[in-house]
N, C-alpha and C positions, 0 to 999 in steps of 0.2 A: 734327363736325370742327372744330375750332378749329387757326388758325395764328399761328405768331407771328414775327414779324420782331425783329433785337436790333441797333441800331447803335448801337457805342460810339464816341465821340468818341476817345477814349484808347485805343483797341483798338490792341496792336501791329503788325497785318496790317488797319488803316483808311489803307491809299495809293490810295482814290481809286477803284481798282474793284470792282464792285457788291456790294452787300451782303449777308449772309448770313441764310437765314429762318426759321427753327425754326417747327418745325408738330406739330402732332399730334392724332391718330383714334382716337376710340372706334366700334367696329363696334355695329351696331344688336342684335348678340346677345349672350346674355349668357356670360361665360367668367370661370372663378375665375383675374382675373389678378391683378395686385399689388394693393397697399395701395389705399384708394379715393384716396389724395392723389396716387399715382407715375401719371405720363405717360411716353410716351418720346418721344426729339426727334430731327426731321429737321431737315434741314441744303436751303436752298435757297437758286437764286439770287434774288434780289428783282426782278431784268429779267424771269424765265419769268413770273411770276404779274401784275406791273406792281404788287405790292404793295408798298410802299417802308416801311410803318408796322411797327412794334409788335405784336403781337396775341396774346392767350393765352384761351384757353375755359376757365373750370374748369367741373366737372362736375355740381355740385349748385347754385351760389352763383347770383342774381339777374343776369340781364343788362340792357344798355339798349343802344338802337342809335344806332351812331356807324364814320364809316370803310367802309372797302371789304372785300369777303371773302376768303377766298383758298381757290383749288379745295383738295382733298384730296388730300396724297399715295395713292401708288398700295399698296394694301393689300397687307399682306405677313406670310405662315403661317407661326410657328415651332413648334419641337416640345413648345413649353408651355403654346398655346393660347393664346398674349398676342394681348390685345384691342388692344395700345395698340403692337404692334411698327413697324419701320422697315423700310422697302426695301432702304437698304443698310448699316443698322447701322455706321456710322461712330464713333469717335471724336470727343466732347464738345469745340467748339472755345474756344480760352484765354477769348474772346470772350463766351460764355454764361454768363449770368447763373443763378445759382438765385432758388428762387421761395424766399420766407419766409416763414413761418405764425408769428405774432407772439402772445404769449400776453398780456394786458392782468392788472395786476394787478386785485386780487382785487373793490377798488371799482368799477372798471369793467368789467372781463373777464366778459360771460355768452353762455352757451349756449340757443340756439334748442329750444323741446319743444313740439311740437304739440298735444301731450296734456294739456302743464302751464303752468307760468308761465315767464318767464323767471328760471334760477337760473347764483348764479357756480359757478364750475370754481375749481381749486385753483388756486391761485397760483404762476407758477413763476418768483417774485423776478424780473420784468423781464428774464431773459433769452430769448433764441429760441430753436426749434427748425427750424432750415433744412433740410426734407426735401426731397434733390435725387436720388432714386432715379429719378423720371421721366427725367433727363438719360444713366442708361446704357444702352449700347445693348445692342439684345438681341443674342445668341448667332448667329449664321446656324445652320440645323439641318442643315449640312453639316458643321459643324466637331464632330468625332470629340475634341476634347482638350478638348470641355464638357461630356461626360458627366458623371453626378451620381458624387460621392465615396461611392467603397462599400468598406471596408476590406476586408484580404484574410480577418481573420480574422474576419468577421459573413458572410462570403461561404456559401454554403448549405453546401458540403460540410463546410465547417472547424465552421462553426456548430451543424450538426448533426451530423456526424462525429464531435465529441468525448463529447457523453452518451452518444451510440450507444458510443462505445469502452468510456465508464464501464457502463455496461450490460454489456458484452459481459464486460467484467473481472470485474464482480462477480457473473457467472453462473459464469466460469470460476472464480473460486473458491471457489463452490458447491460446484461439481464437483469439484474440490482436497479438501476439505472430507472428503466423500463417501466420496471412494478412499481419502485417508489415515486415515480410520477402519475402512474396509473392510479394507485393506490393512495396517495399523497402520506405513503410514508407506510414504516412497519408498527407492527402493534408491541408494545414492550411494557412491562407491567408497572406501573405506578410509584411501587417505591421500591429501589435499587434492591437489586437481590442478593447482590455482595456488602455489607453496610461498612464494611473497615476501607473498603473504596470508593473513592468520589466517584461521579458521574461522566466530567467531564475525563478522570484518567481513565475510565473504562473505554470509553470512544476515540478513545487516542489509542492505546495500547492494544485491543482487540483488532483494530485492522494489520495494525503495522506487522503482529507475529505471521499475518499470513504474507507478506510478501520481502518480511527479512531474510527465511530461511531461502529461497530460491533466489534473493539479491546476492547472499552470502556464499552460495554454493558457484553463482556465476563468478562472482571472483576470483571464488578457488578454480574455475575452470581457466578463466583467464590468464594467472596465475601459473597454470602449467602450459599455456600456450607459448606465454611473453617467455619462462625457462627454457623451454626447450626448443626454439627456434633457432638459435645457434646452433644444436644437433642437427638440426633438421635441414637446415644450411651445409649443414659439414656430410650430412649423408650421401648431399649429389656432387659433392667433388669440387675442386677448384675456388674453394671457398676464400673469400679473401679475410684476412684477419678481423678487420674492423666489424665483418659481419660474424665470426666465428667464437676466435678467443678474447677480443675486445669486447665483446658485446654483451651486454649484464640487462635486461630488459626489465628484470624483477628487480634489480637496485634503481634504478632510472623511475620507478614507479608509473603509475596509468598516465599522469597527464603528459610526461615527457615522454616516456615510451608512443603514445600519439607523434610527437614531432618527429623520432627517431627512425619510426615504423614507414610515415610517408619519405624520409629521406633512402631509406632504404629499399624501397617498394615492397616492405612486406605486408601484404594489403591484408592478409588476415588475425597477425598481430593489432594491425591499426584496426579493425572491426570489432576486434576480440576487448579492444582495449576502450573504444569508443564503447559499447556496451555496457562495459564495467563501470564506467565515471556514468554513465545512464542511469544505473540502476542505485546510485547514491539519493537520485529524485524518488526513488520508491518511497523511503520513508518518512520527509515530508507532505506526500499528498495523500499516502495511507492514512497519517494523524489528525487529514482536515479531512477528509470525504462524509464522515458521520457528523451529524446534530440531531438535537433532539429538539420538536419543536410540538409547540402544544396546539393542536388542531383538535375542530369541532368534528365530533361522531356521532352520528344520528342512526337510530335503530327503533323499528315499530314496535312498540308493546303493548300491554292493555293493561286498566288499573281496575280497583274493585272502587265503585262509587256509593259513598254512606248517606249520602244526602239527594234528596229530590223538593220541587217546588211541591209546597204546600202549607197550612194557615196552621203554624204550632199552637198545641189545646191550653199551655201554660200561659196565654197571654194575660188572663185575665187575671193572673196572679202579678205581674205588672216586676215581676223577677227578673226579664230579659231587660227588660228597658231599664230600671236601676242600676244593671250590673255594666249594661253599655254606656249610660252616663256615667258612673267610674274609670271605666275605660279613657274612656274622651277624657276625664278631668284629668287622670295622670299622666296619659300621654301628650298633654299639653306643656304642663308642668315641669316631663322627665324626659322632655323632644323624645317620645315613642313614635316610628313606625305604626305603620298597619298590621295586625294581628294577620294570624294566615290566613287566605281566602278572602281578606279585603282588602281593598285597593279603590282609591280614589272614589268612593262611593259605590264600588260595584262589592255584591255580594253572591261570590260563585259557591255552588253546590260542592261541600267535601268531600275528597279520594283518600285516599290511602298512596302516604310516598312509599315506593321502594327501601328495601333496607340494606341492599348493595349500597357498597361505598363507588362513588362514582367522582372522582377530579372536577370541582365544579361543574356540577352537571343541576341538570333542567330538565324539564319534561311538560310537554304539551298536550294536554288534555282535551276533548272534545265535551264539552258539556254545558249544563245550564245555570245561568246567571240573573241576580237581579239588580239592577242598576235604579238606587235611589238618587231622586235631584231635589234639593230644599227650596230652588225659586224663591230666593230670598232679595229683597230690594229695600232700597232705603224710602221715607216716607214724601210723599209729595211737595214738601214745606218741611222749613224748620218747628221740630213739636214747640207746642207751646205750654208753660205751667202756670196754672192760676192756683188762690188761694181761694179755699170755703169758708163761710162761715163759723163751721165747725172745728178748724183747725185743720182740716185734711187740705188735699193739694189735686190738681185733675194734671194728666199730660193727655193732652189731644192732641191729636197727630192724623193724616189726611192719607189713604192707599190711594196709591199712583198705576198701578198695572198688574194688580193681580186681577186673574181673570176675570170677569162676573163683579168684580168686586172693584171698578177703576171711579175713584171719588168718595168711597165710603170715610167718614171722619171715625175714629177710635178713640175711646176715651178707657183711661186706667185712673182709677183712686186708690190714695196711698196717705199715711199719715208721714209728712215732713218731719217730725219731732221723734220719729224709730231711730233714723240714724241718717247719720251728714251724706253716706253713700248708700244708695239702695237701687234695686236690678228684679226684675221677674218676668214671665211670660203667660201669655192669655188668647184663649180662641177669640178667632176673631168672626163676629157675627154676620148673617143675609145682610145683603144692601136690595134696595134702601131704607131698608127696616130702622127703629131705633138701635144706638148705641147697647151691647150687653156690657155685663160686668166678668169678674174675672170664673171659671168652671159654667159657665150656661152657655149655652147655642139655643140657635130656634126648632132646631130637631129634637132638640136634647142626649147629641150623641159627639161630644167635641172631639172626640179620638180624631177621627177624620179631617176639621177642620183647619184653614189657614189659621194660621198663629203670632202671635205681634211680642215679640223683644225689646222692652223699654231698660230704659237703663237713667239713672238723674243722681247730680252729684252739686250740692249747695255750696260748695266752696272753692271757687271764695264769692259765689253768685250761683241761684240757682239755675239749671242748664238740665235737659234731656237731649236722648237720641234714641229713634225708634227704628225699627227692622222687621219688614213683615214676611212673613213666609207661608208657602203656601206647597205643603212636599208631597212629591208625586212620585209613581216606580213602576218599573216596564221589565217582563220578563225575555229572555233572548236565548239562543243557545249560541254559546261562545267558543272562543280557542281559547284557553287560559293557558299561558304558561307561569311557573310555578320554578323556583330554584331548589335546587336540592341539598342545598348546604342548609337550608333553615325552614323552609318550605314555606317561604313569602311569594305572592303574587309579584312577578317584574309585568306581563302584559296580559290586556283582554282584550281580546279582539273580537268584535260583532259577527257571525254567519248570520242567524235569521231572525226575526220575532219568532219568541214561543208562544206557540197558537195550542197547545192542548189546554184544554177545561178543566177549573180545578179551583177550590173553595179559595183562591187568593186573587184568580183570575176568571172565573167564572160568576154567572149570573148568581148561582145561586148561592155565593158567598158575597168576598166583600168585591167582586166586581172591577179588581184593579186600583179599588182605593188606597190611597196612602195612611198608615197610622203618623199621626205627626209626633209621636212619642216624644211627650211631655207634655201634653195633658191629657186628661182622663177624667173617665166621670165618677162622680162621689162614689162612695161607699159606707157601708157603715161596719167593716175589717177593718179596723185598725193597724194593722200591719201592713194590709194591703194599700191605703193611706197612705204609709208614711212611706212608702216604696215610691207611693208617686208626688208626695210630696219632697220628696230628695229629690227625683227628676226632674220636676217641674223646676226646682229654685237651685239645681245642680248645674244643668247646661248652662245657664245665664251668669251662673258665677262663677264658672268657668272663662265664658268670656270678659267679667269685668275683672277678674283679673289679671287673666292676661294682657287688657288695657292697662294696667295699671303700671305694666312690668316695661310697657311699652313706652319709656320714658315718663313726661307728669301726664297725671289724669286730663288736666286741662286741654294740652296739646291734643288727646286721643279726640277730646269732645270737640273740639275747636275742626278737628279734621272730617271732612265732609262723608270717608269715607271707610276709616280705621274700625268702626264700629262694623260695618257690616261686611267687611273682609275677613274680621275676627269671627263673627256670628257664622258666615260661609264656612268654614275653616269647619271650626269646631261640630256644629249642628248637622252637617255631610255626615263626619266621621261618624260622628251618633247614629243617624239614622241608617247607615251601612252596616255597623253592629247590631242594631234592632234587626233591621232584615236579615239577616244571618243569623238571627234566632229564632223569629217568628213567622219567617216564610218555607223555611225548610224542615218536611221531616226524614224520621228515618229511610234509607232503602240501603239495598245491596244488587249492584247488579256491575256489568261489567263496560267501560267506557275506552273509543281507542285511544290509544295515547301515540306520543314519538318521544323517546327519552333523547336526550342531547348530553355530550360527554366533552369537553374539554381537554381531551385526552390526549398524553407524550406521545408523539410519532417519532420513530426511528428513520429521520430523512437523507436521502443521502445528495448530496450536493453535487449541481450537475457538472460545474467548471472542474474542483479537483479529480471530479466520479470517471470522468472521458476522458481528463489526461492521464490521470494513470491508467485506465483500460488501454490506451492507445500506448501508452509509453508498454505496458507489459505486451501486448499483442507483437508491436513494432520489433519490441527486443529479443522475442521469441522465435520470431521469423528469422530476421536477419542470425541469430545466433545457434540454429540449425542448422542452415549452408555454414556457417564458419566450423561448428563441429562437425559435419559431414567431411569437409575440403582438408580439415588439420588430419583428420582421422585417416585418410587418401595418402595426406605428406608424409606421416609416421610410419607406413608400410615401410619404407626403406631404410627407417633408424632401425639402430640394431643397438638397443641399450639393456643389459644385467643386472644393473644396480641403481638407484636415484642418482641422478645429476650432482645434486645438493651438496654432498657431505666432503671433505678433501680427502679422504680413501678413496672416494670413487673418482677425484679427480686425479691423484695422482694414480692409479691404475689402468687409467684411458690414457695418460700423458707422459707415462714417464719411460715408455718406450718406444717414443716418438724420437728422440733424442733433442727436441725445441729447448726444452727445461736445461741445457749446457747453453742455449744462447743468451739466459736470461740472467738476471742476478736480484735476488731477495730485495735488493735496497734500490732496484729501477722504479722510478715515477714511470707514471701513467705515458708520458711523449716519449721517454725514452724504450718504452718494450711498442710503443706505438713502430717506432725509428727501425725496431731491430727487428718486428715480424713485418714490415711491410712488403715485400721483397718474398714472402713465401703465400703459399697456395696451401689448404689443409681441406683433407676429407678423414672417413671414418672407414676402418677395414671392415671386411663385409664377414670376413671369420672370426676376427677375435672381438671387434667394437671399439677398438684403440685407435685413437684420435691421431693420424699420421700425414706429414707433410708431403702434399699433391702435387706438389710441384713449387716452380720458381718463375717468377714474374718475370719476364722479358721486357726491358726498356722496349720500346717502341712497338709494341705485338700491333701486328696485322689484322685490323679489324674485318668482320665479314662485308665484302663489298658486290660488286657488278659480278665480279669474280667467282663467286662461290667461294670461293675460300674461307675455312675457319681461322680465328687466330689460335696461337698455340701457347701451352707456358712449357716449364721444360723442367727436368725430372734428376735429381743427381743420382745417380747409379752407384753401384760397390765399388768399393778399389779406388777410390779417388781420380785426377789426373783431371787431362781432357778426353781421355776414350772412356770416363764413367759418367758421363750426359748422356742422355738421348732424349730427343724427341717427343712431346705425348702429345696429340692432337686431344682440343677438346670434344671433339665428334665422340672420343672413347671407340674406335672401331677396329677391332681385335686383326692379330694379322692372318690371313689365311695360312694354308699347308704350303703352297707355291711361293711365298714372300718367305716361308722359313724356308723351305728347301734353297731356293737363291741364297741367302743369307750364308746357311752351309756352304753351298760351292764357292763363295767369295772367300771362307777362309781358306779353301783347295789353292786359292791362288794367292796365300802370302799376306792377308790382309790381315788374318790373325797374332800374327809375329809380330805386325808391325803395330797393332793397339798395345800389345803385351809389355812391347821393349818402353813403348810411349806411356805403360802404366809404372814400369821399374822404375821410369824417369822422374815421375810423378809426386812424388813422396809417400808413394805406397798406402796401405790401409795399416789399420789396426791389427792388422794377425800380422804383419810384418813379412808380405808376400814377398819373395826378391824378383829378382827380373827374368830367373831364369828358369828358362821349361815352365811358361807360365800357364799355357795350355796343355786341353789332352791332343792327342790323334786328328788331325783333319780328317784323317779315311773315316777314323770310328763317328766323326761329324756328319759327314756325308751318307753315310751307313742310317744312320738316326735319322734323320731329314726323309730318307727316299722310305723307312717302314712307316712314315708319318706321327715320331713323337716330334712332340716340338715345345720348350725348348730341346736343343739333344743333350741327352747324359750324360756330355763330359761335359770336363769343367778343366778349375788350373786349382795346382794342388804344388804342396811343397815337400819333397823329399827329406 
């Protein structure tokens, strides 16, 4: 226990009543409290004790006896085990003096080593280090608004909450991954559901919010790692400047902070910091991992079917067939497609499309078809024209392979003098019967019959071309598919012949026969007449005109085979529309279908999809141990206030007394120059950043020996008897090492640090040289009831 009394002449509260007495106790046990130099100081009256003097103990340094003692304040427990605490923690008065620990240059300034000789310490140009951290008071461990500084986001849930998220996200898109290949992609609705945003910013923007907020938040973690590694440096002692008060990890930013962190071995800085520059790839491969890609979807449905095979009752009204040869002539004319339901001569049984809007979609029907073929061929020989008597003209012309019919000659009569170009079509008669004329057959039912397309054009010489045909039709049950944007035939596809019985197919109708719609037999309807006679002379002048368009007339005729490429063409189409009206009637029944859908998939790509799954998983991992391991380090900072702001640094530093070694206008090599040479840790009572000691040129590294190396500590009171010793082992002295200590100043060794500290150039309170200690007995006394240090001290009368 050492006390100390302080009366200033000049003090601005010295009017006369009694004076005030600084004191202060080390407990006989040992506790990791501040710095070996920090005390803390009671405040007393000098009438309680009848002590009127001066007095300070330091802890380690030589005593001699002089003056009176002063009891011990009343001991007093805070919540950080301070050996050296106050009863009632008061406030430092204007009054109190700091102690000064004076560093001697370099010629005279040495350091005490029991082990070695005496060697100088670095020199620190004549200035001081005034360490007056003994003067604050400690905390009362009632006071709730001392708790240590714990940021919100190193707090456990936040800390560890976030890799668990990255974890969590890079499993889920695993499983993203997974389905969308299973699946070949998500289902997403057709037309954007946001319309003021484009497509492609949605699939950029929607991934990236989910993996910015836990990129951003790592940083901020990293961010208080890289800050307070310095602290956390400075918490276990011995810290050396470059790692301490040099050290700005948060100005140095992520990528150099990497360089700085492996030179320094702070290996979870470097992890912390590696992590950080990681998750900068988060939101490039968030903005590629989505596309949208249009895949075909197929799903079974069934449709309602209007049509089935059978012999329409309106034929005889010859209404179908007129209306298909208009058909044929505009769509030749106007380049039309196939109406619905027909396709290259096939005439399929009508459904009903769906009235869902479907993304280019199709649908494949199961049902039945009639597939008309015209078997049309050119004539065996070139036709030949003669002239009659009468003025008229013959084209004879020779069948080459139609059935039943291979050799039969055909003759048409026509007046030359109608017109320069003239075209028609006529059944064509039994072989080898005689030659018929145009409306007779030998049955007398030409509907059915093969039919001959003549075609002759006088100029600039008279010339024909004939085309015989002979059209047949077979029924099937097909796959039709069917588009659904206009509900045109794109394919048919064959399953079987249709074998059910039925007036188009069976006996007891027409048996399978063909109509060759465009000719027909008389009538005496006029209307119905002229219905077939637009048919008859429609298809045919359909085709000469289109010859016509075909470059000159002459070239068509000249060409062996223009005429009945054209006749092909046309005559199909017609007779496909006939069948589609006259083979099919009504039904309603239900047919299976498969709709097909060209449908947006939400796909996800698998090269960006796995590297950012692995990049979040990897970064999750590893950045749990790094939070678990910093959260471990910061048990032993002891920080009140953020790091950050210069309040809180000048309040950790500026009773440190370093801040007199410095000056405002030092560059960076020069406060380099002038902290190199000290050692810095953090007091474990108050949090104030205080010098651990002093580098010793050549320190003794650990060898074969066992031995640690040591730095060395400047004590109160200046001189050479204010060094001692600190091993960095930190291993406190037992009761026996203080009691010896005691008896050694029984024998004189005190007097003679004392006289060696008057020599000295004294401290700041202006001790003199004499009666610098108390009582050796009352030392000895101390020592053997087991306080330690003991409660004297040297005091000034």
């Amino acid at each position: 226990m050492a006390t100390s009394h302080l009366h200033d002449e000049h003090d601005e509260h010295n009017d006369g009543r009694p004076r005030l007495t600084m004191s202060s106790q080390q407990h006989g046990s040992v506790y990791p409290g501040p710095s070996p130099i920090g005390s803390s100081v009671t405040l007393h009256d000098p009438t309680t004790y009848n002590t009127p003097n001066l007095s300070r103990n330091t802890s380690n340094a030589g005593r001699s006896t002089s003056g009176h003692l002063s009891p011990p304040p009343a001991q007093y427990a805070t919540q950080y085990n301070d050996p050296f605490s106050t009863s009632d923690a008061q406030p430092t008065p204007k009054s109190a003096k700091s102690v000064t620990f004076t560093d001697r240059p370099a010629s005279e300034s040495t350091l005490y080593d029991k082990n070695g000789e005496l060697s100088p310490i670095a020199p620190m140009k004549y200035r001081e280090i005034r360490d007056s951290t003994h003067l604050i008071p400690t905390p009362p461990i009632s006071d709730n608004k001392n708790k240590r500084f714990h940021p919100l986001a190193l707090r456990l849930p936040i800390a560890l909450g976030i890799p668990i998220m990255m974890i969590a996200l890079g499993i889920a898109l695993e499983i993203g991954l997974f389905l969308s290949m299973k699946n070949t992609g998500f289902s997403v609705p057709q037309k954007n559901a946001i319309s003021f945003a484009s497509q492609s910013f949605l699939l950029s923007i929607v991934p990236t919010l989910f993996v910015l907020p836990v990129a951003f938040t790592w940083r901020e973690l990293d961010w208080y790692v890289r800050d307070l590694q310095p602290y956390v440096v400075m918490s276990k002692g011995n810290a050396k400047p470059e790692e301490s008060l040099l050290l700005d990890y948060v100005q140095l930013g992520t990528l150099f902070s990497l360089i700085n962190s492996l030179n320094f071995k702070h290996r979870l800085v470097f992890w912390s910091s590696f992590l950080a520059a990681a998750t900068y790839l988060f939101q490039p491969l968030a903005g590629s991992i989505f596309s949208i890609q249009q895949l075909d979807r197929s799903w079974d449905s069934n449709v309602t079917s209007v049509k089935k095979i059978g012999l329409s009752p309106d034929i005889d009204s010859l209404s179908p067939f007129v209306a298909a040869a208009g058909f044929a002539d505009a769509a030749a004319f106007n380049d039309l497609g196939d109406p619905p339901f027909i396709l290259n001569g096939w005439a399929v049984a009508q459904y009903e499309f769906p009235t869902d809007s479907l993304l280019n979609g199709s649908m494949v029907v199961e049902t039945t078809a009639i597939q008309s073929n015209p078997h049309c061929e050119n004539s065996a020989s070139q036709p030949t024209v003669t002239s009659n008597l009468d003025g008229s003209s013959n084209i004879t012309a020779t069948i080459a392979n139609l059935s039943g019919r291979q050799g039969c000659v055909q003759n048409v009569t026509f007046n030359p003098n109608d017109d320069v170009q003239q075209y028609g079509v006529q059944a064509v008669g039994d072989c080898p019967g005689p030659s018929i004329s145009n409306n007779a057959s030998s049955d007398g039912n030409v509907r059915f019959s093969p039919v001959m397309f003549w075609y002759y054009s006088r100029d600039p010489s008279p010339q024909a071309r004939v085309v015989f045909c002979a059209p047949t039709i077979a029924g099937f049950n097909v796959r039709a598919s069917s588009s659904l944007k206009n509900n045109d035939l794109t394919k048919v596809e064959e399953i079987n012949n249709y074998t059910t019985s039925n007036n188009v197919f069976g006996s007891d109708g027409n048996d399978g026969k063909a109509f060759n719609a465009v000719v027909f037999n008389s009538t005496g309807n006029r209307f119905i007449a002229a219905r077939g006679s637009a048919t008859n002379t429609g298809i045919p002048g359909t085709v000469f005109r289109l010859a016509s368009q075909n470059g000159t007339l002459a070239d068509t005729f000249n060409s062996a085979n223009s005429f009945l490429d054209l006749t092909n063409r046309v005559y199909t189409q017609h007779l496909s529309l006939t069948a589609k009206s006259i083979y099919f009637v009504d039904d309603n029944s239900l047919k299976d279908a498969v709709k097909n859908e060209l449908a947006p998939r939400l796909y996800i790509n698998p090269l960006p999809g796995h590297a950012l799954a692995l990049l979040l998983i990897g970064v999750g991992i590893i950045g749990i141990f790094v939070q678990v391991f910093h959260r471990r380090q910061r048990r032993r900072l002891y920080l009140t206030n953020p790091p950050g702001t210069i309040a809180s640094i000048i309040a950790m530093t500026s009773h440190s007394g370093v801040g007199q070694l410095l000056m405002p206008y030092d560059k960076e090599r020069e406060l380099e120059k002038k902290l190199k040479d000290l050692r810095f840790g953090m007091d474990k009572r108050t949090g104030a950043i205080v010098v651990d000691g002093y580098a010793r040129p050549g320190d003794r590294q650990e060898g074969n020996s066992g031995r640690s190396s040591s730095y060395y500590y400047g004590g109160g009171g200046g001189g050479k008897g204010a060094y001692a010793r600190v091993s960095t082992l930190g291993k406190p002295k037992d009761s026996s090492e203080a009691r010896d200590e005691a008896m050694m100043s029984l024998l004189g060794q005190g007097t003679r640090r004392g006289s060696s500290q008057s020599g000295g150039g004294g401290s700041s309170l202006g001790v003199s040289d004499q009666s610098m200690y108390e009582s050796s007995s009352r030392m000895a006394l101390d020592a053997a009831a087991g306080h330690y240090p003991p409660t004297t001290g040297w005091r000034r009368n």
